[in-house]
Structures are given as structure tokens and as C-alpha cells.
TIMARKE-757322 format. One record per residue (C-alpha): x, y, z; residue number from 1. Coordinates in Angstrom, 1 decimal. Layout:
# residues N
[node [X Y Z] NUM];
...
This chain:
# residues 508
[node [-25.7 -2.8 28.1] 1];
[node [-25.2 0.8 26.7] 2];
[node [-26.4 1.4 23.5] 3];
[node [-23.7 2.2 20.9] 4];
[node [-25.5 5.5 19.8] 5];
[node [-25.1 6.3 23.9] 6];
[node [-21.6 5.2 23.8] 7];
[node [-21.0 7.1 20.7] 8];
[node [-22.1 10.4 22.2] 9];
[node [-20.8 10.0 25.6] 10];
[node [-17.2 9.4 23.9] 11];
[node [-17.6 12.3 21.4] 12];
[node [-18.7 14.5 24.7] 13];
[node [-16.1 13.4 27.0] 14];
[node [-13.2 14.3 23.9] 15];
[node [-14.2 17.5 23.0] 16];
[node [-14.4 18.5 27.0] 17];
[node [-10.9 17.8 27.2] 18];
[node [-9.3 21.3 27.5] 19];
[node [-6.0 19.4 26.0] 20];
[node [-8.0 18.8 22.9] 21];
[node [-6.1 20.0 19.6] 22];
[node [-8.4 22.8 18.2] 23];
[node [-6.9 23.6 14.5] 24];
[node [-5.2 19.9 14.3] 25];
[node [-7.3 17.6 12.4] 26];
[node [-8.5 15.0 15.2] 27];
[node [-11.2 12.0 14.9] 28];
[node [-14.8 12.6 16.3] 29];
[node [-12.8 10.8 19.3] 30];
[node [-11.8 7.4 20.0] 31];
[node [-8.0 6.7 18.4] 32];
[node [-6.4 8.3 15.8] 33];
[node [-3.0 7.0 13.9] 34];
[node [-1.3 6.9 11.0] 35];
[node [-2.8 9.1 7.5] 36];
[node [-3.2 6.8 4.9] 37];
[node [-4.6 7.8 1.2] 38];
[node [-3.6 11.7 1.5] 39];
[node [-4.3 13.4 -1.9] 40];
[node [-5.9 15.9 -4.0] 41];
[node [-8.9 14.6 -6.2] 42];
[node [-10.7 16.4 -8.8] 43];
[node [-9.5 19.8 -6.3] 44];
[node [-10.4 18.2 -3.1] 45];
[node [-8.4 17.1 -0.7] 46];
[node [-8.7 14.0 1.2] 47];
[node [-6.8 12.6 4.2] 48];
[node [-7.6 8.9 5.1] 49];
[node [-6.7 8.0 8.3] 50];
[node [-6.3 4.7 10.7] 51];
[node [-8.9 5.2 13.1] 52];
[node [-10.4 2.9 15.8] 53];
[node [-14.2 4.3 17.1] 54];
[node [-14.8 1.9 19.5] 55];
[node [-12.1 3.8 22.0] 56];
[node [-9.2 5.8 22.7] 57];
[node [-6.8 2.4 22.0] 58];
[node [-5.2 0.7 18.6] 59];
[node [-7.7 -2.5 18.2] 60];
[node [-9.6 -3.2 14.9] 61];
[node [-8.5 -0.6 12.5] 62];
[node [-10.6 1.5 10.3] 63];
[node [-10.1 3.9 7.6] 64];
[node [-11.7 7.0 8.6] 65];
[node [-11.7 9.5 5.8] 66];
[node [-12.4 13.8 6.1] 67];
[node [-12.2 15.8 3.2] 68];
[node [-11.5 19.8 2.6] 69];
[node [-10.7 22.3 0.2] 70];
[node [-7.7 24.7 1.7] 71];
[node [-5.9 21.6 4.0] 72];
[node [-7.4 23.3 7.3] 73];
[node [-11.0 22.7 7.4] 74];
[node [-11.8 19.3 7.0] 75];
[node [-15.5 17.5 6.8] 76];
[node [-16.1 14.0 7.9] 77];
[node [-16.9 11.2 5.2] 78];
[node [-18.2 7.9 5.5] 79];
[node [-15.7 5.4 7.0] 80];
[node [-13.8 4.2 3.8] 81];
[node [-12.8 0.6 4.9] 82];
[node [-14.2 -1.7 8.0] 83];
[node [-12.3 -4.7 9.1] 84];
[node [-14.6 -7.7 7.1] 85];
[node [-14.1 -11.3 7.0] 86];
[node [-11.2 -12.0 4.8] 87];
[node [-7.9 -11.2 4.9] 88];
[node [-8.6 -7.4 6.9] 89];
[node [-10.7 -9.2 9.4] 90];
[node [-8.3 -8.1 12.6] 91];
[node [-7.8 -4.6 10.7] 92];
[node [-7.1 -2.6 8.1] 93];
[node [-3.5 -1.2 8.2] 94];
[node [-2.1 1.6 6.7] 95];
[node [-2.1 2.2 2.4] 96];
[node [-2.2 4.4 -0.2] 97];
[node [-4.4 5.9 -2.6] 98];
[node [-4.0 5.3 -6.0] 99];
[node [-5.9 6.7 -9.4] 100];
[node [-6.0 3.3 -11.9] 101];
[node [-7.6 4.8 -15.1] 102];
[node [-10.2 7.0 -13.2] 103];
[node [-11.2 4.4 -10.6] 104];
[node [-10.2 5.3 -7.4] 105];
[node [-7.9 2.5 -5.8] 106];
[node [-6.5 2.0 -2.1] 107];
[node [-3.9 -0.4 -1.7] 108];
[node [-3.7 -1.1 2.2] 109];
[node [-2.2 -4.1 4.5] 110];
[node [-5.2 -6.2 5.6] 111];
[node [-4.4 -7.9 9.0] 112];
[node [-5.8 -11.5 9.8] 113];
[node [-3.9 -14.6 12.1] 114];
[node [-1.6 -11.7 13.7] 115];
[node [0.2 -11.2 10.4] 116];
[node [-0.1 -8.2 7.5] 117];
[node [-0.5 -8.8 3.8] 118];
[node [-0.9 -6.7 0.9] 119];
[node [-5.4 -6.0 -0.2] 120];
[node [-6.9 -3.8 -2.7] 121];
[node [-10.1 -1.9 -2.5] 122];
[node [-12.2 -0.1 -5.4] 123];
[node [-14.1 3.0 -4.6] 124];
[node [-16.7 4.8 -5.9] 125];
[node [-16.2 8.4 -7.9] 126];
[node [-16.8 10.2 -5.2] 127];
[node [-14.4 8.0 -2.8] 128];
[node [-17.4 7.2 -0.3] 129];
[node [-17.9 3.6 -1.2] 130];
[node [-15.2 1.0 -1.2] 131];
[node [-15.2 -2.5 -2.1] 132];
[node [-12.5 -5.2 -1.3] 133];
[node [-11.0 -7.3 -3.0] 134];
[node [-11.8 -11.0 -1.0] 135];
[node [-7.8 -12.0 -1.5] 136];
[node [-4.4 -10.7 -0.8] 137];
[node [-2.7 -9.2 -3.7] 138];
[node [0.4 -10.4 -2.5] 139];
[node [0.3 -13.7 -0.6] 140];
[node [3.5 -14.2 1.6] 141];
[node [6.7 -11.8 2.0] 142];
[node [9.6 -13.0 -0.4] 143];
[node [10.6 -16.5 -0.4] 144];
[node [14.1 -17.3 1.0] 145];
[node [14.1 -13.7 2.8] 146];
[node [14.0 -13.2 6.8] 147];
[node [11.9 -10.0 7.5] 148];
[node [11.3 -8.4 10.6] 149];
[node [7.5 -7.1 9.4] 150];
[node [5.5 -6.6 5.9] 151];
[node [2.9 -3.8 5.7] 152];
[node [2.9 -0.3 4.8] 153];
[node [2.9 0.6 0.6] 154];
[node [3.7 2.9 -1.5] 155];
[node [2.5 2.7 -5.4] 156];
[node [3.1 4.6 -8.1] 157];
[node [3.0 4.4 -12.1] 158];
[node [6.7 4.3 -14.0] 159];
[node [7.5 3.4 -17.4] 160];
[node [3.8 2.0 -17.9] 161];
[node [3.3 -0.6 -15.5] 162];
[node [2.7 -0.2 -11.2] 163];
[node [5.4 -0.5 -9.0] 164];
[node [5.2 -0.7 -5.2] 165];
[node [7.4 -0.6 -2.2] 166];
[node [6.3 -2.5 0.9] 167];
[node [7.9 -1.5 4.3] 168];
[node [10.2 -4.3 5.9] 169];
[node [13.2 -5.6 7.7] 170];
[node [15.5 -8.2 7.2] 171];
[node [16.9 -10.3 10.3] 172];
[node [20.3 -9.4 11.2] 173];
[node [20.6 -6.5 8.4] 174];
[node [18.4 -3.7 9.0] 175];
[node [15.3 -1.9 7.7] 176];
[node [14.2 -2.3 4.1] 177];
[node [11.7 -1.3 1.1] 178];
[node [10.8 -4.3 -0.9] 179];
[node [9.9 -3.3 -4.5] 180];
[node [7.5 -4.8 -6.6] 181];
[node [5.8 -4.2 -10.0] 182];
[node [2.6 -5.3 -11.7] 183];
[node [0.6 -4.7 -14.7] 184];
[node [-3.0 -4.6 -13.1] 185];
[node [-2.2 -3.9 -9.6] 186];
[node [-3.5 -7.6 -8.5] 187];
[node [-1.0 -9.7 -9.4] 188];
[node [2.8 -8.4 -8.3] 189];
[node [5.9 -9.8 -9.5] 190];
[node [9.1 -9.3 -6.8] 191];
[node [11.8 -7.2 -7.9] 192];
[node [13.9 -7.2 -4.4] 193];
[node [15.0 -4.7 -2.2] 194];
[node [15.3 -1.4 -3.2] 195];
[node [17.4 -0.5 0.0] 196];
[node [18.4 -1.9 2.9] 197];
[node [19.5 0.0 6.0] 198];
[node [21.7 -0.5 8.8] 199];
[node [19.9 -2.2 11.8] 200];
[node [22.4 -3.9 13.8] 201];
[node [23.6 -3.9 16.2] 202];
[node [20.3 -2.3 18.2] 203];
[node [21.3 1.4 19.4] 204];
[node [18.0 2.5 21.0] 205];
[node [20.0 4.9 22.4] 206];
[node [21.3 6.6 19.4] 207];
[node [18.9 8.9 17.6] 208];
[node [20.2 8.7 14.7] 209];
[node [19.8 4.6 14.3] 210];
[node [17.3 3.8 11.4] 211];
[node [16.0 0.6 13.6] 212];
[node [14.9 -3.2 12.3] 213];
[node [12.1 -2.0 10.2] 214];
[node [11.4 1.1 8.1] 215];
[node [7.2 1.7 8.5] 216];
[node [5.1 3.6 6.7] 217];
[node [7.7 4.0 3.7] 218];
[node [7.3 6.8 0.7] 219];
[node [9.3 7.5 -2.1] 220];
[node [9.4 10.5 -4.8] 221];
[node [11.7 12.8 -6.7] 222];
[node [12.1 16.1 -5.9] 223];
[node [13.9 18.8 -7.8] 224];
[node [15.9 21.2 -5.9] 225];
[node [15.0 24.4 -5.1] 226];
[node [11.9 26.5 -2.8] 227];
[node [9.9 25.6 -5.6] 228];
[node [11.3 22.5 -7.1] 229];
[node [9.2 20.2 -9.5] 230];
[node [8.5 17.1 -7.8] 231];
[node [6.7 13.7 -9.3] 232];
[node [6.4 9.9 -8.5] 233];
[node [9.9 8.1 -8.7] 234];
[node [11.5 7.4 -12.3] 235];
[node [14.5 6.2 -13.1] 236];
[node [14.8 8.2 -16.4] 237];
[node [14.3 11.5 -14.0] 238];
[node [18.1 13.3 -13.2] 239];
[node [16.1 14.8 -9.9] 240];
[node [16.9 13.6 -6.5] 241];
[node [15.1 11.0 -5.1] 242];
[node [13.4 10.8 -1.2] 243];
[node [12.6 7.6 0.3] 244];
[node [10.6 8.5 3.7] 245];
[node [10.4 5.8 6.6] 246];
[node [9.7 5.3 10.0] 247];
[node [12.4 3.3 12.0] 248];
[node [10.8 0.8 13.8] 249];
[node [12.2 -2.1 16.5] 250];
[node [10.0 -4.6 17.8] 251];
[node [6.6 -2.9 18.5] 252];
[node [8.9 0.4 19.2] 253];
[node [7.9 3.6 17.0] 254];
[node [11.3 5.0 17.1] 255];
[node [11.4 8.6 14.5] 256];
[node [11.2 9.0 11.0] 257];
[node [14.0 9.5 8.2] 258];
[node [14.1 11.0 4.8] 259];
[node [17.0 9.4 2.6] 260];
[node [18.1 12.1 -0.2] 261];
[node [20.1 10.1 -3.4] 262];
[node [19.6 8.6 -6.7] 263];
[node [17.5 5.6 -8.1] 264];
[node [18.1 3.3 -11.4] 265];
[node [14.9 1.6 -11.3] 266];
[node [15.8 -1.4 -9.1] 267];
[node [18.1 0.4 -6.8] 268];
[node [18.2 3.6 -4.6] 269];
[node [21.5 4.8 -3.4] 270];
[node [21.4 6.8 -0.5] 271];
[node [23.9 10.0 -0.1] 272];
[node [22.5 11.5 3.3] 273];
[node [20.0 10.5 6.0] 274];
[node [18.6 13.0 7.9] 275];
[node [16.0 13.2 10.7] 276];
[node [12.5 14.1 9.3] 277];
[node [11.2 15.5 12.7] 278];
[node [13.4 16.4 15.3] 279];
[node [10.5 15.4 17.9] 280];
[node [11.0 11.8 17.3] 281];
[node [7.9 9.7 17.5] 282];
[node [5.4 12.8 17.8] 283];
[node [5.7 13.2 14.4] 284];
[node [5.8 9.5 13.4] 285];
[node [4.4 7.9 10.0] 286];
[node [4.3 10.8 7.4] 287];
[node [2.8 10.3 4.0] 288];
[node [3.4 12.4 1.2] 289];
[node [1.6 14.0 -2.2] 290];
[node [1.7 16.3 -5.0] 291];
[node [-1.2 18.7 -4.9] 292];
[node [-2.5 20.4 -8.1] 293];
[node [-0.2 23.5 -6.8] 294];
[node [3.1 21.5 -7.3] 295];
[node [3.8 21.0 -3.9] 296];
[node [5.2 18.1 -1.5] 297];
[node [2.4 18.1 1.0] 298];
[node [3.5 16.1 3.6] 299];
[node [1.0 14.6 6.8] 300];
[node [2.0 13.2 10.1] 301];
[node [0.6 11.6 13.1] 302];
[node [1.3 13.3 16.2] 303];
[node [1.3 10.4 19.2] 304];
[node [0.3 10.9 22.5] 305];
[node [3.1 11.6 25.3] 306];
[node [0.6 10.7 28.4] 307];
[node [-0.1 7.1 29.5] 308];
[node [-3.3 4.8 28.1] 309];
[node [-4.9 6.1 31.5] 310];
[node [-4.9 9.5 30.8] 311];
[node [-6.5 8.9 26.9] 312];
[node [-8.9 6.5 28.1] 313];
[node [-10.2 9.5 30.4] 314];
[node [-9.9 12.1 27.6] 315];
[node [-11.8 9.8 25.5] 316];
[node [-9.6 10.5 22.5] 317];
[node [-5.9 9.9 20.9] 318];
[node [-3.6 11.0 18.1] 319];
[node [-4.1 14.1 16.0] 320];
[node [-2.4 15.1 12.5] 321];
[node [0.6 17.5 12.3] 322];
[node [-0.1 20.8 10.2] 323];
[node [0.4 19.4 6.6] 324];
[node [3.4 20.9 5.5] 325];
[node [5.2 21.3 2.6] 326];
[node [8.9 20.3 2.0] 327];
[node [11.3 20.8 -0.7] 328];
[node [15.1 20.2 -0.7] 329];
[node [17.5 22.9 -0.1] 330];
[node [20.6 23.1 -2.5] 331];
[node [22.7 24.9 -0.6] 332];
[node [22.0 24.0 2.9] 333];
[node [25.7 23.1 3.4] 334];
[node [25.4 20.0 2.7] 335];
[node [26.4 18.1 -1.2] 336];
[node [23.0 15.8 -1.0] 337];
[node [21.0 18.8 0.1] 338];
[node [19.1 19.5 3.0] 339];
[node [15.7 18.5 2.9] 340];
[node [13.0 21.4 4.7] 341];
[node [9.7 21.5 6.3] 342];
[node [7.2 24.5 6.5] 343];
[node [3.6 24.9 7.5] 344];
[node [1.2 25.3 4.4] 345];
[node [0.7 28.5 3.3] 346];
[node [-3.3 27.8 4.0] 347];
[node [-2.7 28.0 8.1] 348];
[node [-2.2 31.6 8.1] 349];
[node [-6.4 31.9 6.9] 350];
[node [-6.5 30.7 10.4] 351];
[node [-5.2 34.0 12.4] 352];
[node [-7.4 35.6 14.2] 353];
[node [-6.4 38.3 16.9] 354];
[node [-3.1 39.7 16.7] 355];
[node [-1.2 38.7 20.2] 356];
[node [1.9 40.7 19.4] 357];
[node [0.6 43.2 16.9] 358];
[node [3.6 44.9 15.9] 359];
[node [7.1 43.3 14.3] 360];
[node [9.2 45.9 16.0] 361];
[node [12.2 44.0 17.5] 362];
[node [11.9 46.4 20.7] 363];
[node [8.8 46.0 23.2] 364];
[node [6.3 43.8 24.2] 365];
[node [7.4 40.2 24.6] 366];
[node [5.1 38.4 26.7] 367];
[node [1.7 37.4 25.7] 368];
[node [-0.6 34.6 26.7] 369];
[node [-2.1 32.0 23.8] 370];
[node [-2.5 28.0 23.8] 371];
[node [-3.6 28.3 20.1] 372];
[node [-1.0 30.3 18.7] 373];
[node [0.8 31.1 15.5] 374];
[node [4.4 32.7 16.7] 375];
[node [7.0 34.1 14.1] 376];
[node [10.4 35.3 15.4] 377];
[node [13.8 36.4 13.2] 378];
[node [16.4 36.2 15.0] 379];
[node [20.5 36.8 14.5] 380];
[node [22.1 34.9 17.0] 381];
[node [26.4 34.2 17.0] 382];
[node [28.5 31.8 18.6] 383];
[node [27.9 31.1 22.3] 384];
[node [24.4 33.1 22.1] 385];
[node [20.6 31.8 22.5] 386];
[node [17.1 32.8 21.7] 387];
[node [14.8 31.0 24.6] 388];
[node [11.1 31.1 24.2] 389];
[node [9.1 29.5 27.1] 390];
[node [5.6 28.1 26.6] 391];
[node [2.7 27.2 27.9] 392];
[node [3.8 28.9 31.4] 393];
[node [1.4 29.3 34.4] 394];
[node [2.4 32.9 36.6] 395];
[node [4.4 31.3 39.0] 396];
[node [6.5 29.0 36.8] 397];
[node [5.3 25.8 38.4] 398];
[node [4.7 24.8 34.6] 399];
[node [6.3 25.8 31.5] 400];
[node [7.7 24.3 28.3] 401];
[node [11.4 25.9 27.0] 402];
[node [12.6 26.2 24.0] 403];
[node [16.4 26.9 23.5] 404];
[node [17.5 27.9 19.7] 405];
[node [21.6 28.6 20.6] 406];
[node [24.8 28.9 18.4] 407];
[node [27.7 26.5 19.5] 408];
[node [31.1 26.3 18.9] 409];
[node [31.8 26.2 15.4] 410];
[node [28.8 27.7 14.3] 411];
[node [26.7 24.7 14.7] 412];
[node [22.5 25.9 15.4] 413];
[node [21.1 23.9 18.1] 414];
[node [17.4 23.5 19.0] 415];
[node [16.6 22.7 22.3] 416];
[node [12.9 21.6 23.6] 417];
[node [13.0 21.1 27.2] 418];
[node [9.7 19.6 28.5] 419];
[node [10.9 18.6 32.4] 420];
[node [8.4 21.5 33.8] 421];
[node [5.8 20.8 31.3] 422];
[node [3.3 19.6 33.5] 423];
[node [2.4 18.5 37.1] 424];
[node [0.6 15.3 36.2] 425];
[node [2.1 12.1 36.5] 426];
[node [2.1 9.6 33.7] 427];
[node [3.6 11.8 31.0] 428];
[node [6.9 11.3 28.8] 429];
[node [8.8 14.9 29.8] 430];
[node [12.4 13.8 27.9] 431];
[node [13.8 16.6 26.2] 432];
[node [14.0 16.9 22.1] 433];
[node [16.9 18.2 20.2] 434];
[node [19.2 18.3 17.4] 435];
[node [21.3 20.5 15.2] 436];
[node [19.6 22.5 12.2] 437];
[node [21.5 22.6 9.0] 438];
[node [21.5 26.3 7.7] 439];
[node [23.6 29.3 6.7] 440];
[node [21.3 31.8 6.8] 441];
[node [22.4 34.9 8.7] 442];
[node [19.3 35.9 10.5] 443];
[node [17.4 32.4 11.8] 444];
[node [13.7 32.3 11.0] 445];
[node [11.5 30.8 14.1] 446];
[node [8.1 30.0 13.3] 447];
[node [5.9 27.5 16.6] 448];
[node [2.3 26.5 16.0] 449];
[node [1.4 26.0 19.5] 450];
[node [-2.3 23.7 20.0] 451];
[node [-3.5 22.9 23.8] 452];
[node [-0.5 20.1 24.0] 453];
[node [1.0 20.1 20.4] 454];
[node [4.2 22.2 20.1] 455];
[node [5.4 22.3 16.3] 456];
[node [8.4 24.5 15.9] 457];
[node [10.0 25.0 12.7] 458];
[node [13.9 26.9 12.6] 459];
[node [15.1 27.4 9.2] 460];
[node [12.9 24.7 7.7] 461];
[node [13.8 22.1 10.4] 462];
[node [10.8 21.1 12.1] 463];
[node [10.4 19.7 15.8] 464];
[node [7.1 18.2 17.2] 465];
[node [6.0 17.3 20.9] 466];
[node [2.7 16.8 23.3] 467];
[node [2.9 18.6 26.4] 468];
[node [-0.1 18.2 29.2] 469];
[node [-0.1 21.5 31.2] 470];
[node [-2.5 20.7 34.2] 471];
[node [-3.5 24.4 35.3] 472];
[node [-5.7 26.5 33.3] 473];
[node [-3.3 30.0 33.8] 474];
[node [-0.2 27.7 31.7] 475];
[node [-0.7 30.0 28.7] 476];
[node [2.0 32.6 28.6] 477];
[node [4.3 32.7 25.7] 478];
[node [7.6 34.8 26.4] 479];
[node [10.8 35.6 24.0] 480];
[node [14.2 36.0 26.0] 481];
[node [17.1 36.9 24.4] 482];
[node [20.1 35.0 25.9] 483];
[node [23.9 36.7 25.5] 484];
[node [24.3 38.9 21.9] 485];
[node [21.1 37.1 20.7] 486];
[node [19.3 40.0 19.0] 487];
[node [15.2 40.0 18.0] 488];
[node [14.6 41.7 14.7] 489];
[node [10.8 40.7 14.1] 490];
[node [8.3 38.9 16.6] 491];
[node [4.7 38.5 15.7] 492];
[node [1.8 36.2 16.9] 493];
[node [-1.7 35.4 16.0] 494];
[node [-4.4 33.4 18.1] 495];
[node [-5.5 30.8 15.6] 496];
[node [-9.4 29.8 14.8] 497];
[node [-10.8 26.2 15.7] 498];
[node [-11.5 24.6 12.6] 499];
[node [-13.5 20.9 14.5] 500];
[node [-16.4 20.5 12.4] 501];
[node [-19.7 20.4 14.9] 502];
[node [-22.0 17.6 15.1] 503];
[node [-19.4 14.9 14.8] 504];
[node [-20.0 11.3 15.1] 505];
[node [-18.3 8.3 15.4] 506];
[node [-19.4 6.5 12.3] 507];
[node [-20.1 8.7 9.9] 508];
């Protein structure tokens, strides 16, 4: 038998010679990687919890892995915060939250045991290196007399001086749901009911727009409008907006996640617009949300894989984070609700390294090379016109990842990714992602964080995210095209520094 230390560094040596290997994306040391659980800011450092399997590159026996920074792009390793034990998390530990209760640092997570997820508490110490369960759900069966799809997931929060909680569900032959609870001591809940319940049937797993059986991972906060909008944990006394995030979900199917914009009376939340969180559906899947001590909506996503479980059990690794990003809701997006928008933290551009395309003249150069890239591009582009950018392109062509911004008929801004050419090896999901960008800006703003196979794009504050394999180490060139009328006004790139902490290991 190998010993584990052997395994440990054979894995951690195997993931990091993976040219396709995120460089700036926060990644584990290896192994598997999914959802971010327990994201905040704590006395000024930030923390991202994550789920996290070190044994290999597959979802089995989930930990909480846990990394820590100061500016959201460098991140250290800590200890590994929770370990499946022998009670109720003794098949896992599923995704959570972390909560401040009077000083002592508190995760509320879904332990797994019997095939089945219920509601278990954790205490940790000041630092948030040491965490002790609880031996006991805190919650010990969904609600009586209700038919759910799935329990698990949790967001909590402190209103009108007690806890509340929402736990992610479905109900059979309705739709997805948030079921809200409230307690004085966070250990012994008392049902309130659903705070929402969505519209599941019939299945459309065609339709992109279809909220699914079950809403994962949910989160729920107000947010003023406005770039710089106040935002808070949900209260009913609050005239703000309210946000309920989800991820639609259909029998072991991660479909996309939502955001709900509307209003909430402290049992209820009306919604008055859905919209797609991600136009990348499941590459972006599970987000989690918090306030930092700056005032912003930080907002964290997992970024699944788009090869097959051959491919990541060669590469040794899975999953990465998005770029945490902040969002805040757009008044006047042309829409009454308002249209909720995404942008890379401010913190990425610390990152930039070489200029690619040093000037911002809209005349000149517009073909570079870079797989670790930071690409800004103003644009105006009228009816019937297009911007294309292609990516990750090898000299010939035989590879290359398009992206298509164009205006239709009516106005209507369309983006376009179109990942058929994106690589030459088998195994890998090359469907296109698209959808229609809410904005009445005259001159569009294009802004793609490209990473080894992670393409985030973000036009006018909608954000799309894929994976991408490129096969052939010359699949670097970036080039702007201007399609019709479209007309370039400003186009700048930067190469972006690795941020992988050295010395990594499995269990720290």
C-alpha cells in the first residue's frame, strides 16, 4: 500500500503539472473542490470555507477545507475546519454557513448520515482553526406533513432578536422552495414554513430559464439600489429590496443558479423578477454571498468541470472558485424590479502584470496571445452589429473559443459563447452559452478574465462563466473583430500574476 503522505504528494504533483490548472482562481492543494461554504470577513480577514474531498479528484466524504486572505486574491491554507465524524456528518459534511453568535464563531452546515442530510452545528475557536460539533442534529426531520424533494443547504441570519434560517428544499409536484425557520439559541428551531415556493412542474430541462425541483445552496439579503447601495441580512422592517439566491436543482442535476429581486414581510418573500445569476449555467453553480467591512455584496461561486471524471482523475484535481465579485442592483436597468449586476472585485486588478495591449486607442493592435488574462473592451455596437472576440486560439484555428456580443432586432444585446472548436479532446461538454443582457447603456463595457480553461466574461454587469480544455500548447491568441458598424473605442489587456500558495498539502 502507498503511504498517504506518498499519495498526498503524488496527487498535489500531478495537479499542479496540469497545464489546464487555474493559476489566479482559488483551487484546493488538489483532489475535489465544490461548493464555498462560510465565506466572510472576520476581524479584517477574509475567509472562504469550502467543500473539499482530499482523498481524490471525486465528491465522496466531504470536508470543509478553509483558506484565508487579506485582499480576496491571495489566499493561505488553514487547517481543515470540519472532518466527517461519527454522528450525524459521518458520510459528509455538506454545505453551511458561517455565523457570529455573541463572538463565538458558529458554522451551521448539513451533516450527511443513512443517505440523507440534516441540519448540525459546529463551535470554533477565535481564530476559526478549531471546530467542535455538536453530537445531534439541530433539526431532526424536514417538516411534518410536507413532501420535499431534498433538505440541505442554510442560510442564517439575526432579525428582530432572535436567528432565523432558510434551508434549501423542494416540494413534490410544486417546485423548489426555502423553508424558514427561527430559533433563540441556534439549537433548537421552531418551523415557520415556506418562505417561497417556485415553479417546478412540469420538468423543462430544456428551458433555461426553469427554476427546477429543488433550489440548492439558497441565500437571502437586502440590497439597496444603486452602484453603491447599502446592503444587510434580510428584515422585514427594511423598505430595501430583497435577493433570495438559489441553485435549481432536479434529481442529482446541477441545473444554473437564480437571483429573485422582490419584497419580504417576515414570513413571506414575494418575488417580482427572476433572473439568471450566471449566464454559464452550471459553471458558475452554488454561489454564496457576504457583506465585507467595505459595504459590499461579495459574492463566491464554484466553477464545475466541463471534461469527463477520466480526464480529472488524470489531472489529479477538480473545481475551482469564480473571481469573487461584487453585485449590486441596477435601478434603471430597464427593468421595474431592477436588474441585478456582477463585476470582478476591485482587488483582481493588483494582479496585472505585463501590459498585452498597452495602449486604449480604439485603432491598432488587436491580437495578442495570453491564457491568464485580464481583457477590457468598450464597445458601441447598433442593431444588426457584433463585437466577436475569439480565445484561446492555436495559429491554424484547429482550436479556438468565440465569443459573439451582437445587437438584434429591437435592440435586444445578445451574448454568445461558442465553445464547438474549443478543444480536440474527447470527453468534454462543448454546448454553447447564451442569453440576453439587460442594459441601456450606449457604449457596452466588456471585461473577460481568461485562466488556462476558465472563461469569465462580464458585459454590462452580466456575467457568463465556462471551462474550456484547449489540447495544444500554441491555443493562446486573443483577437477583437469588429463585425458590421460595431466600433472599438478602448481595448486593454493585462497578463495576470499566479497567486497558488507553494508548499501545499492535502491536509493542512
Amino acid at each position: 500500500m502507498i503511504p498517504a503522505s506518498k499519495q498526498s504528494t503524488d496527487l498535489i504533483a500531478q495537479a499542479q503539472a496540469d497545464p489546464l490548472r487555474p493559476r489566479y482562481h482559488f483551487t484546493s492543494p488538489a483532489a475535489w473542490l465544490n461548493d464555498p461554504n462560510g465565506v466572510a470577513q472576520w476581524d479584517g480577514l477574509y475567509h472562504l470555507f469550502y467543500q473539499y474531498n482530499p482523498e481524490g479528484p471525486f465528491h465522496d466524504r466531504i470536508h470543509w477545507g478553509h483558506a484565508v486572505s487579506e485582499d480576496l486574491v491571495r489566499w493561505r491554507d488553514r487547517p481543515i475546519a470540519l472532518s466527517p465524524g461519527s454522528g450525524p456528518d459521518r458520510e459528509g459534511c455538506w454545505s453551511g454557513v458561517l455565523v457570529d453568535d455573541g463572538g463565538t464563531p458558529t458554522i451551521v452546515y448539513s451533516g450527511r448520515a443513512d443517505g440523507r442530510e440534516l441540519p448540525c452545528l459546529a463551535v470554533g475557536s477565535a481564530n476559526l482553526d478549531v471546530w467542535t460539533p455538536l453530537d445531534r442534529p439541530v433539526i431532526d426531520a424536514p417538516p411534518e406533513g410536507l413532501e420535499v424533494t431534498e433538505f440541505r443547504d442554510h442560510c442564517v441570519w439575526r432579525e428582530a432578536g432572535r436567528w432565523r434560517q432558510l434551508i434549501g428544499s423542494g416540494i413534490v409536484g410544486a417546485g423548489g422552495t426555502a423553508l424558514l425557520y427561527e430559533s433563540e439559541d441556534l439549537r433548537s428551531w421552531t418551523e415557520v414554513g415556506p418562505l417561497v415556493v417556485g415553479d417546478g412542474q412540469p420538468v423543462r430541462l430544456d428551458d433555461i430559464d426553469w427554476t427546477g425541483t429543488m433550489w440548492e445552496c439558497v441565500d437571502f439579503f437586502r440590497l439597496a439600489p444603486g452602484p453603491d447601495g447599502e446592503t444587510g441580512p434580510p428584515d422585514a422592517d427594511s423598505a430595501d429590496p430583497h435577493l433570495l439566491v438559489f441553485s435549481a436543482w432536479h434529481e442529482n442535476i446541477t441545473l444554473r443558479p437564480f437571483i429573485a429581486v422582490g419584497s419580504y414581510d417576515g414570513r413571506r418573500f414575494s418575488i417580482d423578477r427572476v433572473q439568471r445569476l450566471d449566464l454559464g449555467g452550471r459553471h458558475a453553480y452554488a454561489p454564496q454571498t457576504f457583506r465585507d467591512d467595505h459595504g459590499r455584496r461579495v459574492l463566491w461561486s464554484w466553477m464545475q468541470e466541463g471534461r469527463d471524471d477520466a480526464a480529472q482523475a488524470t489531472a489529479g484535481w477538480s473545481g475551482a472558485m469564480t473571481i469573487p465579485r461584487r453585485l449590486w442592483l441596477d435601478a434603471d436597468g430597464g427593468d421595474a424590479a431592477g436588474v441585478v449586476r456582477a463585476e470582478p472585485v476591485a482587488e483582481v486588478e493588483s494582479l496585472r502584470s505585463l501590459p498585452l495591449l498597452p495602449l486604449p486607442a480604439p485603432t491598432g493592435q488587436r491580437e495578442f496571445a495570453g491564457t491568464a488574462a485580464d481583457v477590457e473592451i468598450a464597445a458601441r455596437i447598433e442593431t444588426g452589429d457584433r463585437l466577436d472576440v475569439v480565445l484561446f486560439a492555436t495559429e491554424d484555428g484547429a482550436e479556438h473559443t468565440d465569443l459573439r456580443v451582437h445587437r438584434r432586432a429591437g435592440g435586444v444585446l445578445e451574448i454568445v459563447l461558442d465553445r464547438e472548436s474549443s478543444t480536440l479532446a474527447g470527453g468534454c461538454d462543448t454546448s454553447p452559452h447564451a442569453g440576453e443582457v439587460r442594459s441601456t447603456a450606449v457604449e457596452t463595457q466588456i471585461r473577460i478574465l481568461l485562466d488556462a480553461s476558465s472563461v469569465e466574461v462580464f458585459v454590462d454587469g452580466t456575467a457568463l462563466t465556462s471551462r474550456v480544455y484547449p489540447t495544444r500548447p500554441d491555443a493562446s491568441r486573443i483577437r477583437i473583430e469588429s463585425r458590421g458598424g460595431a466600433t472599438v473605442t478602448s481595448a486593454r489587456a493585462w497578463r495576470l500574476e499566479g497567486t497558488e500558495q507553494p508548499g501545499r498539502v492535502l491536509r493542512p
